[in-house]
Each structure stands twice: as structure tokens, then as C-alpha cells.
VOPAVEX-695144 format. One line per 8 residues: number of its first residue (from 1); their letters; for each residue x, y, z of C-alpha. Coordinates in steps of 0.001 Angstrom, whole numbers, plus 524288, in hexadecimal, padded with zeros to 5 digits. Layout:
NUM	a	X,Y,Z ~ ...;
//
This chain:
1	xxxxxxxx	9F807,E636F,888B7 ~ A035D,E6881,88136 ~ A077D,E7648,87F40 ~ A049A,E7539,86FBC ~ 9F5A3,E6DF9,87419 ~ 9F30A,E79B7,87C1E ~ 9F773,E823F,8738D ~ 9EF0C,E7D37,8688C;
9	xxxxxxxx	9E2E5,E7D9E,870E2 ~ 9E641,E8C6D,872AB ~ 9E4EC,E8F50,8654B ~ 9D89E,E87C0,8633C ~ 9D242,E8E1D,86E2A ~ 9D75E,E9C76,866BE ~ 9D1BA,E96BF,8599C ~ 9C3F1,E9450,85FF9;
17	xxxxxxxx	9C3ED,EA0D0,86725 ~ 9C749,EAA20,85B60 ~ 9BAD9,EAF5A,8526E ~ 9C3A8,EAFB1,8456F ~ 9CDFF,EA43A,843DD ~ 9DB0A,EAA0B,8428A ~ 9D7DF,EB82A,8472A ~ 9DD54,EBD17,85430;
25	xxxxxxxx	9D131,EC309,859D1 ~ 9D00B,ECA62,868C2 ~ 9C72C,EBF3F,86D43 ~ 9CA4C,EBE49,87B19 ~ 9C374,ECAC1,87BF6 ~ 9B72B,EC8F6,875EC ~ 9B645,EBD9B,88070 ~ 9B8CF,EC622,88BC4;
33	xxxxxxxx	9AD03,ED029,886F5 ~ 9A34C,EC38C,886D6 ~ 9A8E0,EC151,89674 ~ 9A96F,ECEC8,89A5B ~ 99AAF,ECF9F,89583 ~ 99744,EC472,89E9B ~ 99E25,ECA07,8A944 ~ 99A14,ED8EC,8A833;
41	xxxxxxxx	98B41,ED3A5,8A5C1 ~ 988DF,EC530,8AC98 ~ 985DD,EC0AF,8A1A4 ~ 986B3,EB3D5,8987F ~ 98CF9,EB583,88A64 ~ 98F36,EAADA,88049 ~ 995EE,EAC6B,873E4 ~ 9977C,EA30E,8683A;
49	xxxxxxxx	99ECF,EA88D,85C23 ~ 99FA8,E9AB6,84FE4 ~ 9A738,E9CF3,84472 ~ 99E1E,E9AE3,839B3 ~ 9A741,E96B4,82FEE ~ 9AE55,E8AEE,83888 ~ 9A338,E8AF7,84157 ~ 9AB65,E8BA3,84CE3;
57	xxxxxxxx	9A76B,E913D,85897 ~ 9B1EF,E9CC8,85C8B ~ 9ACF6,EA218,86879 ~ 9A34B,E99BB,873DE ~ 99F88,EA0C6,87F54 ~ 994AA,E9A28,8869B ~ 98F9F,E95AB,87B03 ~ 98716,E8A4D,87FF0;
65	xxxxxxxx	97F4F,E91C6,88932 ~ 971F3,E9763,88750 ~ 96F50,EA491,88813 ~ 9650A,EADB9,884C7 ~ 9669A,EB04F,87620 ~ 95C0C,EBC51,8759E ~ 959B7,EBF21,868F9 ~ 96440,EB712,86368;
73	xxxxxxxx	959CE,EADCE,8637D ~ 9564E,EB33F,856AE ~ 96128,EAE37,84FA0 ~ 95B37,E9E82,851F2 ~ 94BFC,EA6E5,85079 ~ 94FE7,EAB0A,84322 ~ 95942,EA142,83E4D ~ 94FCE,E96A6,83FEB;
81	xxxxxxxx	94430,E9F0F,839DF ~ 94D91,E9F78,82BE8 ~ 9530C,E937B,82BE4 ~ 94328,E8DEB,82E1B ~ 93CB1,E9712,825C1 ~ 94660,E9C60,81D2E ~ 94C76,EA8D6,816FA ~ 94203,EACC8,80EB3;
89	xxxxxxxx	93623,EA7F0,817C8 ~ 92C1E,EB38D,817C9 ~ 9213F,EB35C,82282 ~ 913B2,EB0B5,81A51 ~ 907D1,EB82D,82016 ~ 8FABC,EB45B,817C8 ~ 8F15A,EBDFD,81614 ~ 8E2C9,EBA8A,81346;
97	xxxxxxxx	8D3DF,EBF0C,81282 ~ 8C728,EB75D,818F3 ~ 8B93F,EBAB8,81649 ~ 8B0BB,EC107,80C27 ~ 8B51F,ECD43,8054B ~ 8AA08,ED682,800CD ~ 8AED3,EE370,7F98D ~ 8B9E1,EE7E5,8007D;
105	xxxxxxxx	8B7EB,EE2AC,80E4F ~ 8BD40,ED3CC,8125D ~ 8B180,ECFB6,81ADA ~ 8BD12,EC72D,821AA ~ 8CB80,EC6F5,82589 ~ 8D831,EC9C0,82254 ~ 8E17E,EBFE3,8250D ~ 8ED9C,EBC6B,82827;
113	xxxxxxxx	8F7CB,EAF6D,82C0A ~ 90081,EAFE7,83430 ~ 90EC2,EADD8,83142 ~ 91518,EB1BB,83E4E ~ 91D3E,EBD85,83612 ~ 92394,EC75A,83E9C ~ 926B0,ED0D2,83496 ~ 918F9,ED532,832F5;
121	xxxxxxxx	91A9A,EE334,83290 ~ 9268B,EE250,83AB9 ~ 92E6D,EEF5C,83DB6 ~ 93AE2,EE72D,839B4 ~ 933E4,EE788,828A3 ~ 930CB,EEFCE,81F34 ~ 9230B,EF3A1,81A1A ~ 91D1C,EEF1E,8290A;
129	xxxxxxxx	91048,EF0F7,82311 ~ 9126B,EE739,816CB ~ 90914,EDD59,81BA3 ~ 8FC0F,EE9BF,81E29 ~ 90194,EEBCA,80F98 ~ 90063,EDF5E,80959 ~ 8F2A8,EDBD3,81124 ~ 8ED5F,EE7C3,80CC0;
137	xxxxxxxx	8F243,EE5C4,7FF08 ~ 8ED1D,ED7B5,7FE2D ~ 8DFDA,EDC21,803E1 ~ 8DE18,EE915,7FA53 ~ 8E0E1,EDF63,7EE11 ~ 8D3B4,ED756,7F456 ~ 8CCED,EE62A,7F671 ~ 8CC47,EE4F4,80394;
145	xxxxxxxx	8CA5E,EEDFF,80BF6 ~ 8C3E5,EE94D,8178F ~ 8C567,EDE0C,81FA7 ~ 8BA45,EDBAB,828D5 ~ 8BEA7,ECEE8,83105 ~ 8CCBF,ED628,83411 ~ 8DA36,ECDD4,833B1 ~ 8DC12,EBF3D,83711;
153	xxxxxxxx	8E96F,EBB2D,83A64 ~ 8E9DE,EAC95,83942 ~ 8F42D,EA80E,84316 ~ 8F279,E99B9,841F9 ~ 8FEBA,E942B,846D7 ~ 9021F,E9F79,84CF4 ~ 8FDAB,E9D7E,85B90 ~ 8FD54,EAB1A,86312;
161	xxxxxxxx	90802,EB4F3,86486 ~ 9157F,EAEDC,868EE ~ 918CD,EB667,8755E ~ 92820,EB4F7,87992 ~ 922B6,EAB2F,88559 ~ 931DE,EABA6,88960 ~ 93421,EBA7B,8888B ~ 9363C,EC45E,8938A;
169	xxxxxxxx	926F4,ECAF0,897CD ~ 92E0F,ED6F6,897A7 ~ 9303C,ED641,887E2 ~ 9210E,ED19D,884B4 ~ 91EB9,EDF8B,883C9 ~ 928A8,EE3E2,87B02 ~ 929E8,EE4DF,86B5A ~ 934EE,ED98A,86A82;
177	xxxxxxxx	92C9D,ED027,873A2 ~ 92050,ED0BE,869F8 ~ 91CB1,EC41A,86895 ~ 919B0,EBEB0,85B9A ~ 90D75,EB8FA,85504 ~ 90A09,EB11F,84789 ~ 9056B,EBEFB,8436E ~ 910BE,ECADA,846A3;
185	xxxxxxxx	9106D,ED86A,84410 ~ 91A1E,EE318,84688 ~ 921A5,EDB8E,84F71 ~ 918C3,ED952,85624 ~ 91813,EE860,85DB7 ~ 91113,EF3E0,85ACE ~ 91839,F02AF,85B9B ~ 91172,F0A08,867D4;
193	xxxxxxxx	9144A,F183B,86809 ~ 90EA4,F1DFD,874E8 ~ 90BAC,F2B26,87A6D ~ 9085E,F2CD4,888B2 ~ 90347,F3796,890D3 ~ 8FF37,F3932,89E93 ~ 8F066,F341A,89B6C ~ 8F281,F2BA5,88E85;
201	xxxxxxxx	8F994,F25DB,88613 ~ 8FA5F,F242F,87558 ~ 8FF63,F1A75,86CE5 ~ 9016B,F1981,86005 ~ 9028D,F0941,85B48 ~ 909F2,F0454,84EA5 ~ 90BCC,EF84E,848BE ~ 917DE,EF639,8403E;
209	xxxxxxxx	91672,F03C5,83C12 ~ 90805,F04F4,839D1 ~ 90061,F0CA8,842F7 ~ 8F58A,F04B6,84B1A ~ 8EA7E,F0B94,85518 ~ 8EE8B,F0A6D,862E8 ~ 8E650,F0C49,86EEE ~ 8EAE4,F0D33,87ABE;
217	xxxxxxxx	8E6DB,F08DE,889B5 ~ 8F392,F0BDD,891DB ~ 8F43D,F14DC,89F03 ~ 8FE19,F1E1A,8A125 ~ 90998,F18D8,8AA63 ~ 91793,F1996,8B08F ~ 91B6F,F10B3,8A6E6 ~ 91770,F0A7E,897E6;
225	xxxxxxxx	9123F,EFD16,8981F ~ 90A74,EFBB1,88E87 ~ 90432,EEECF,88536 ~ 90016,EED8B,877DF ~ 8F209,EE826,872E4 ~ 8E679,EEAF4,86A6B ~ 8D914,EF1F6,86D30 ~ 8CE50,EE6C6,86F87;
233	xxxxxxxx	8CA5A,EE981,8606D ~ 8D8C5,EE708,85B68 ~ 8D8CB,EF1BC,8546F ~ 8E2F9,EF9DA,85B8E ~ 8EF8D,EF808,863FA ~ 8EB8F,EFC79,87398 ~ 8F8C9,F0045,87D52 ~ 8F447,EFCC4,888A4;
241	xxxxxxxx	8FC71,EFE22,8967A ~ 903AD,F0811,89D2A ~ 90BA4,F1453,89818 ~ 91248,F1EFE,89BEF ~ 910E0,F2DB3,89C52 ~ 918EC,F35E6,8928D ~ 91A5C,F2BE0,88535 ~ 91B8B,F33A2,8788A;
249	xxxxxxxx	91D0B,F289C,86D2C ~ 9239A,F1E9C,8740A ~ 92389,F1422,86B0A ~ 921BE,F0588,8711B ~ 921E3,EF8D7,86AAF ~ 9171A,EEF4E,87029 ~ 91609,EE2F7,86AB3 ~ 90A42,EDA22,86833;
257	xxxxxxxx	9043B,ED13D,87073 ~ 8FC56,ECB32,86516 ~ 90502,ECDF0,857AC ~ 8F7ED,EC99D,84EC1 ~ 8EF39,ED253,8545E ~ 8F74A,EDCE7,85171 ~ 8FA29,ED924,84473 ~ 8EC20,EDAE3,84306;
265	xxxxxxxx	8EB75,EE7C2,847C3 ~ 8F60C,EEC20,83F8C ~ 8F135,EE6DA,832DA ~ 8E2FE,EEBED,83584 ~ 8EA79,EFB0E,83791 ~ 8F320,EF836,82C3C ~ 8E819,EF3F0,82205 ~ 8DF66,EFF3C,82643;
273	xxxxxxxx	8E9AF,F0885,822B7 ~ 8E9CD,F000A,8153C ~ 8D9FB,F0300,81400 ~ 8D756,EF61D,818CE ~ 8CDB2,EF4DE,82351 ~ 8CE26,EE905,82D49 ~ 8C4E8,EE880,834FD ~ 8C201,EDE08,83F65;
281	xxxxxxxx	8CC08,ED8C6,84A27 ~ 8D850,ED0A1,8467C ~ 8D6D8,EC1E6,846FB ~ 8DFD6,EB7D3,84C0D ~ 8DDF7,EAC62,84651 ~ 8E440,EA02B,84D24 ~ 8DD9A,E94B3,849A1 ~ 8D678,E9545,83D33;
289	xxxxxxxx	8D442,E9E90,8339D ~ 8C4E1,E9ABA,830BB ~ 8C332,E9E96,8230C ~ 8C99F,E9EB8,8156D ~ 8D3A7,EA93C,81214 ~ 8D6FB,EB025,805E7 ~ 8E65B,EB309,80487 ~ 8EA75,EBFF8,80045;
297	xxxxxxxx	8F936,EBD99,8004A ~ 90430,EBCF5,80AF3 ~ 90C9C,EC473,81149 ~ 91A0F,EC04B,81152 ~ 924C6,EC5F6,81B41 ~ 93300,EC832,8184A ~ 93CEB,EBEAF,81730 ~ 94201,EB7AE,82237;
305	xxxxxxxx	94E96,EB9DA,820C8 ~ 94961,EC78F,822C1 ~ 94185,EC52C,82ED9 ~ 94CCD,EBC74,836E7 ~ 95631,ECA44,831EB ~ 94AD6,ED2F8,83978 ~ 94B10,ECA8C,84550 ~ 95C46,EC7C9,84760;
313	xxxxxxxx	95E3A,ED716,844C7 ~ 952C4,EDC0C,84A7C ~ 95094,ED265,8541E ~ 9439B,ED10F,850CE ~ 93D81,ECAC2,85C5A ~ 92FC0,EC893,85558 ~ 936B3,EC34A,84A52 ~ 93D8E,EB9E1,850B3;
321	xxxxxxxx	9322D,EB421,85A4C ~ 9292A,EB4E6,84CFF ~ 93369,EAAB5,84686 ~ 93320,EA20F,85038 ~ 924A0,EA0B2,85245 ~ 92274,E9E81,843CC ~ 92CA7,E93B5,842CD ~ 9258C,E8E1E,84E98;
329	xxxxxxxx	91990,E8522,84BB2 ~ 90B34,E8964,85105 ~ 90EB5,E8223,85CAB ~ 91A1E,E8539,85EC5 ~ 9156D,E94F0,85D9A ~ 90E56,E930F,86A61 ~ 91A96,E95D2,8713B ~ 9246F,EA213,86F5E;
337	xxxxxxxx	92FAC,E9761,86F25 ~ 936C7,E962B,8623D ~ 93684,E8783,86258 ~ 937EE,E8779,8539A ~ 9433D,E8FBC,852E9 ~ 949EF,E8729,85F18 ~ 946CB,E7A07,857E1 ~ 94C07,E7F5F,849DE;
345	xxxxxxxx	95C30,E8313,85058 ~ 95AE2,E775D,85CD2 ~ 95877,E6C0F,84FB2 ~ 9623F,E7356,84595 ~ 96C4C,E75C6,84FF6 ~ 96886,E6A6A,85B40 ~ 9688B,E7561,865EB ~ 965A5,E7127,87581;
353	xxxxxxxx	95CA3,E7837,87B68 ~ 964F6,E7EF1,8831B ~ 96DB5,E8384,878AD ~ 961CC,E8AAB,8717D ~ 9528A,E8E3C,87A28 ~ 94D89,E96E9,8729E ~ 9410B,E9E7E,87879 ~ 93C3E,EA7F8,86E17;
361	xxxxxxxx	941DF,EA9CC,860D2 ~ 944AC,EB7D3,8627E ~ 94E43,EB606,87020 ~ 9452C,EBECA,8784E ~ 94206,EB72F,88279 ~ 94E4F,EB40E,88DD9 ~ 94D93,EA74E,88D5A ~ 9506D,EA1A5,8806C;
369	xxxxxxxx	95F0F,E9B48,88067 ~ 968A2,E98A8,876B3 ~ 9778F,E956E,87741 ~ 98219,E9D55,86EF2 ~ 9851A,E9012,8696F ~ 978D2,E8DED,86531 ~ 975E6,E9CFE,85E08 ~ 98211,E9932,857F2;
377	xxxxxxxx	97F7B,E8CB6,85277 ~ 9707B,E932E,84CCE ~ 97B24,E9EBC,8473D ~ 982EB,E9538,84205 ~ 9785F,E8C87,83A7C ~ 97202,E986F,83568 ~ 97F40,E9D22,82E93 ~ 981EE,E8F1D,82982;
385	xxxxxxxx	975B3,E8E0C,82455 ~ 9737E,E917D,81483 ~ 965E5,E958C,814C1 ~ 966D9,E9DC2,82191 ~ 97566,EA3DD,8221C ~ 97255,EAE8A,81AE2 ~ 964F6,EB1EF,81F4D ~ 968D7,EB093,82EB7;
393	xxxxxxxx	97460,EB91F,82C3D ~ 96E4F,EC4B8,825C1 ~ 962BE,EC3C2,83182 ~ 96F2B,EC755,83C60 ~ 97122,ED494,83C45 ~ 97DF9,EDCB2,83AA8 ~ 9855D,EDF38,848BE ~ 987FD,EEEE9,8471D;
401	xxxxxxxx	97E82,EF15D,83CA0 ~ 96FDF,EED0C,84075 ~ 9660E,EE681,84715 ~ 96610,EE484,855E6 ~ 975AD,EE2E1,853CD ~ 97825,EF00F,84D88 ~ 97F20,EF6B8,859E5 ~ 986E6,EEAC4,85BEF;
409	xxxxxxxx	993D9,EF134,8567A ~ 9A05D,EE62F,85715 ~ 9ABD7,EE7E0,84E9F ~ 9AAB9,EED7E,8416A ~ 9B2E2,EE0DF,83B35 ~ 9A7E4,ED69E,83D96 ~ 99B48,ED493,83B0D ~ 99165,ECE22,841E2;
417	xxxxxxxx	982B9,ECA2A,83E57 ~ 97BA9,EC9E0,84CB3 ~ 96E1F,EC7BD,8541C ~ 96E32,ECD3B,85F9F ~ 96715,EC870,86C11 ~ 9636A,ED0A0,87960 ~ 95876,ED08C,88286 ~ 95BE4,ED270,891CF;
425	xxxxxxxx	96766,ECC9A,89797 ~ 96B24,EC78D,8890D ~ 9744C,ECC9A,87E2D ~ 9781F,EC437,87129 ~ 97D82,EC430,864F0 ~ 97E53,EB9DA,85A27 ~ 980D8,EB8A0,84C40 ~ 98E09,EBA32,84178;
433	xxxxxxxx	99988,EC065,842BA ~ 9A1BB,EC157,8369D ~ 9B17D,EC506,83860 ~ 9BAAF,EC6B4,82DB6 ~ 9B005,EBE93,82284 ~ 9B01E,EB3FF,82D9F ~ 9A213,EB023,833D2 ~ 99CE2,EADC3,84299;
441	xxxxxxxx	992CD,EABAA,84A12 ~ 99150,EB0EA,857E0 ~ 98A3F,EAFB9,86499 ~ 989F8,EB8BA,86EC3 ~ 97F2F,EB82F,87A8B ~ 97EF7,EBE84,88721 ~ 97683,EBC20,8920E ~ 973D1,EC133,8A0AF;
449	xxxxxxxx	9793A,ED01C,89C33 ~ 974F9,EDC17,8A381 ~ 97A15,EE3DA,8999C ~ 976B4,EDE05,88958 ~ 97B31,EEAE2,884B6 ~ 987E2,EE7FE,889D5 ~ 9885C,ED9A3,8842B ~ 9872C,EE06C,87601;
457	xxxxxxxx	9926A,EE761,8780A ~ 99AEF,EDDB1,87DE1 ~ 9959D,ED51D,871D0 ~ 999D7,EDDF8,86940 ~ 9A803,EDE8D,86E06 ~ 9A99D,ECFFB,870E9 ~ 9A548,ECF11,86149 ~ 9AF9D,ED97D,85E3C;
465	xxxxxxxx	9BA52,ED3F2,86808 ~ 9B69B,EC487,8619F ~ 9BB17,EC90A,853C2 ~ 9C2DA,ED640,85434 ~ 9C77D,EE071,85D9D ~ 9BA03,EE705,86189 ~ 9BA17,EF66D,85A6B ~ 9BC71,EFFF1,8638B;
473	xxxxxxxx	9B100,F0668,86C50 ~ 9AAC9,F14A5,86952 ~ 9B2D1,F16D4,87723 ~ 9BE31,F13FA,8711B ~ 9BC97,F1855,8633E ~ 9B72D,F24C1,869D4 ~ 9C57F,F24F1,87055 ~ 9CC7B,F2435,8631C;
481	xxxxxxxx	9C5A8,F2ED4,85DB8 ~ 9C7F3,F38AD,868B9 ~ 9D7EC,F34A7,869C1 ~ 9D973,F3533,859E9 ~ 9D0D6,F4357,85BEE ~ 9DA3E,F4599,86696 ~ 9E6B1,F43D9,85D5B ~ 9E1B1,F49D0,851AB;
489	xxxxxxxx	9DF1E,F55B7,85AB1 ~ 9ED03,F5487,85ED8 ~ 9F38D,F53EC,8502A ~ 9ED1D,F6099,84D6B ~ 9F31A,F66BF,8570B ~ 9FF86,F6337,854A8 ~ 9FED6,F65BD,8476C ~ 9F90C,F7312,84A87;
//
């Protein structure tokens, strides 16, 4: 090879490995901050940065292996949930009477279909009482007042409650491991306030806000382990289990074993404080509904360019797992696996198996895979595309400003749109970066840390180092301010 061959080839390899054509940027270093990670920690990072505009990619770093993607998983979740159902797609939930109504009193049910919305009176909306609201409205303009037969949730189609089958045990009993259900409310987890003594114990239950009567049937304990379920007439939550001495108001999210049930519950309270008294148990209707109903109207849910916006800068685990069970089939919804989602990106984007396994829709479960090559390729369709650019892109929340990515502080000169991903062991980032009106996607997944707090920061920097020098630390800015202190101090005196 020639001097002037090997010289090209230099270049070319300098072109490829710089994030703006033409720019000299400190890259070297942002390189060494992904290796020093892997050395400091033991771990596995992979980095893919594409220029969206020549749809190049700049930057591979193990780019074809799997990894964990955590909750980066909700960027295929919720991409394939708009580009399937749309923008503007609002969750319909039909509400209906059955039976004879004599005066004010429905000698029947109330009922309502199932639609598999997780927003239901979600703590992530507005007005979490708007569907007690608009039942009570639509039952007051029929002057009733009484409902003998109680509430029928028809879940047809909707087998029972989608448990993460592939999650750790030790998050079944935790608010974001709720499983979700063709009927949802409050995501799924009620508000526990408890208040322990040597001898008892008190708790005060709420759903989504709303107040709901709570027995309890725990012992007093070294320790708090404690489960969520109703009182044999459904009428109330019971805390049941062990709990320590000495509580005052500690406030503990438990989530629901059996969502409908306690949507029941809920609405029963809710109407009651409306002046509308429901009396019998609630129903679950799987198979047929056994009588004619009369509509009252339907509740519709927000937008779902709204929802997918909840669940990328909330990371809205219930939201998430809820969109992938409804774009599943019945069948299909006999298994937690998003096998909709999975078939939607593997036939638009001919993925192997190996390149994208996902096991939930949300990322919580450890063993879900996904290659940096392949996020980037579902990042990359979803800002090519017309109809779901814009939508996607407003969903990602601000790096510096809000959502789970709010505390992620790079440098001030770019700005990046980012989900964020972490369970144990597992740290990543993945969304736009935009430099000087010029637009990237980017990839970053760690896995086998002992320390994710640390891969944030080194993130962070390797993002700062991969465009511009990184700003200085509050060490060193601290610095600055004490020497210019220091001189100021020092020209007075002399002036003096």
C-alpha cells in the first residue's frame, strides 16, 4: 500500500469517527470514558450514535450484541402502539344498564367493557375521578339512584390479569410491577398510609386520590411485609402480613393482584359519595354477558400521543405492559409476552431473533434483549416516518429539564430528547441529540454495573466529550469562584 493509500484510509477512518463532519471535536476522549466505565465497573457498554440526515452511522461500539435494554424497551412498546393505533386513538370504555328500573332503583347492573385503558384514574392525569363523574352523570339523567345487582365488568377478550411471568419475585410486590388487566385503575396500586404501635396497627387506603375503607389483619414485627386484598364481601381493602413497631404515616404503594376487582371497589366508594348507592358485589364477566344492555354513552381516554408521552417521560410501567396486551389478540393475552409488539418491528425491520427478544413491553423483566443496532434502526424508522416523527419526538423527554432524565445535566450547547432505562446491573440511554441545527440518534446501554449511578455520570460526560469540551464540574467551578474571590480581595487592598 502506498503512502498516499494509507493516508487516505486515515482520513476516512477520522470522517467516520467524528459526530459533526468538518468539526474538530475531543473524541478520543469520550471513547476512553465508555472504556474506563467497563474497566472501573466489569461491565458491558455499547454505543451507536447514526447521523439522521446521511444516515450514517458515526460511532459503533458493540453494536451487534444483545444486552438488557430495561426500560428502553419502551421505545419499540410505544412506537409500535402509534404507528398501529395511531395519534389520535382514544381508549373506548362502554358504559351500560341491565334489568328493570322501577322509580329510582335499577333492579340490575351497571356495566361496563373493557378496553384495557391504563389511564383510568391514573396519578400521571388530570380530573382522576372523570370516569365516577361521567357514570354518575349518565345515571342521574336516567334518575337513578340505586343499583341493586352492583357492577359487571365485561372482560371478554380480556383473559385474567397479565402478571410479568419474566419479572424478578422480588418486584411482584411493588407499585411498578403491578400487573395489568382489560380493566385498570390507578395504576394499578392503592396509597397505604400506616400507623403502628406496640399492639396494633392503622391504615388509611386510597385509590387515585379517593379515600376507600381499609381493614386490617397484620401482626406487629421486626420488619414490614405486608399484602394487599379485599374483605370476603369486597367491600373494603384488608393489609394483611407483618409490620413493624413505631410507623407514623408511612405511606406504601401496594399494587393489585386483581386490577377489576378493585376498579369495582373504587367506583362503588366513588358513586356513593355521588348519592349513588351500589349495592351487591362486583361482577366479572368473562364469557357472556346473558342479557340485553342499554348504552348510556362512553368514556373516551386521552389521546395517544398523550398516553405513549406519560409512559417515555414517566416511564410508566403500567402503561407500557397495558399497550402491549391490547395490541395482542385474546390469545395471544394469555401470556405477559409482547408478541404483537415483537412481530410489528421483526416484519417492518426483518430483525433476528437475537438482534431483538423482547420479554415484556415495559423492559422490567432481565431477560428481554435487544442490540444497539437494532434500538437504532426502530429510532431511525420512527423519525423517517411522516405520520409518527412528530408524535414519537414530543413523547422523549428533555435531558436537563424533565421526566426520569431531568438530573441528567450534559453540556448546555446540545440538546438531547432521551428514555432512560435502569433496573439492577443495567443503565441506558436512547433517543436525539441535536448539535449546531444538525440531528442524531444515539444508543447507549450498559450492562453487568455495580454501580448505575455511576454509568449516568460517565454517560453524561462521554455525551459532552462526543460533541464539545464537557462544562466544567461544581469542583471546579467551585475553584473559580474562590480564586476570582481571592483576587478581588487582593485589588482592594491594593487599592486601599
Amino acid at each position: 500500500m502506498t503512502l498516499r493509500s494509507q493516508h487516505f484510509l486515515v482520513l476516512f477512518f477520522i470522517f467516520l469517527l467524528l459526530p459533526y463532519a468538518g468539526q474538530a471535536q475531543p473524541y478520543p476522549k469520550a471513547l476512553e470514558v465508555l472504556r474506563l466505565l467497563e474497566k472501573k465497573q466489569g461491565a458491558r457498554v455499547t454505543v451507536l450514535l447514526t447521523d439522521l440526515e446521511t444516515q450514517t452511522p458515526i460511532l459503533r461500539y458493540q453494536s451487534e450484541e444483545p444486552f438488557c435494554p430495561a426500560s428502553l424497551m419502551k421505545i419499540p412498546t410505544t412506537g409500535a402502539f402509534l404507528a398501529l393505533k395511531g395519534a389520535d386513538y382514544r381508549f373506548q370504555t362502554p358504559i351500560g344498564i341491565r334489568g328493570q328500573l322501577s322509580g329510582d332503583t335499577l333492579h340490575g347492573q351497571l356495566v361496563l367493557g373493557a378496553s384495557g385503558d391504563p389511564s383510568l384514574a391514573s396519578h400521571y392525569i388530570e380530573h382522576r375521578g372523570r370516569l365516577i363523574s361521567e357514570i354518575s352523570s349518565l345515571l342521574q339523567q336516567w334518575g337513578i339512584r340505586r343499583v341493586t345487582g352492583g357492577i359487571a365488568l365485561d372482560l371478554r377478550g380480556f383473559p385474567t390479569p397479565s402478571l410479568g411471568e419474566y419479572w424478578p419475585d422480588e418486584d411482584l410486590n411493588e407499585y411498578y410491577g403491578a400487573t395489568v388487566s382489560g380493566m385498570n385503575v390507578a395504576d394499578n396500586y392503592a396509597d397505604l398510609y400506616l400507623t403502628s404501635s406496640a399492639d396494633s396497627l392503622q391504615a388509611e387506603g386510597f385509590i387515585a386520590s379517593l379515600e376507600i375503607p381499609t381493614a386490617t389483619d397484620a401482626f406487629v414485627s421486626t420488619s414490614t411485609q405486608l399484602s394487599l386484598g379485599l374483605t370476603s364481601h369486597e367491600d373494603s381493602l384488608l393489609v394483611s402480613g407483618a409490620v413493624r413497631e413505631g410507623l407514623d404515616m408511612r405511606h406504601r404503594r401496594m399494587p393489585f393482584v386483581d386490577p377489576p376487582l378493585y376498579l369495582g371497589l373504587w367506583l362503588k366508594e366513588g358513586l356513593r359519595k355521588q348519592g349513588i348507592e351500589v349495592l351487591a358485589r362486583t361482577t366479572l364477566l368473562r364469557d357472556s354477558l346473558g342479557g340485553a344492555i342499554d348504552t348510556l354513552g362512553v368514556y373516551s381516554s386521552l389521546r395517544a400521543d398523550t398516553l405513549i408521552r406519560i409512559t417515555n417521560c414517566r416511564s410508566a410501567n403500567v402503561y407500557a405492559e397495558a399497550m402491549a396486551y391490547v395490541l395482542n389478540d385474546s390469545l395471544q393475552r394469555k401470556s405477559s409476552l409482547p408478541v404483537a409488539v415483537r412481530d410489528y418491528w421483526q416484519k417492518r425491520l426483518q430483525f433476528s431473533e437475537s438482534q431483538f427478544t423482547p420479554m415484556d413491553g415495559s423492559g422490567l423483566s432481565p431477560h428481554g434483549r435487544l442490540s444497539s443496532q437494532a434500538l437504532s434502526l426502530v429510532l431511525r424508522a420512527l423519525w423517517e416516518d411522516k405520520e409518527l416523527h412528530a408524535p414519537f419526538l414530543a413523547s422523549l423527554p428533555e435531558v436537563g429539564k424533565e421526566g426520569t432524565v431531568r438530573r441528567l445535566q450534559i453540556h448546555p450547547s446540545i440538546t438531547a430528547y432521551m428514555k432512560s432505562g435502569s433496573i439492577r446491573g443495567v443503565r441506558g440511554y436512547a433517543g436525539y441529540v441535536r448539535w449546531k441545527e444538525h440531528w442524531y440518534s444515539l444508543v447507549f446501554m450498559a450492562g453487568g454495573l455495580r454501580d448505575t449511578s455511576e454509568a449516568r455520570v460517565s454517560f453524561a460526560r462521554f455525551v459532552s466529550e462526543l460533541f464539545v469540551a464537557p462544562p466544567p464540574t461544581k469542583y471546579h467551578r467551585g475553584k473559580a469562584a474562590k480564586r476570582g474571590k481571592a483576587k478581588q480581595r487582593t485589588l482592594r487592598r491594593r487599592k486601599r
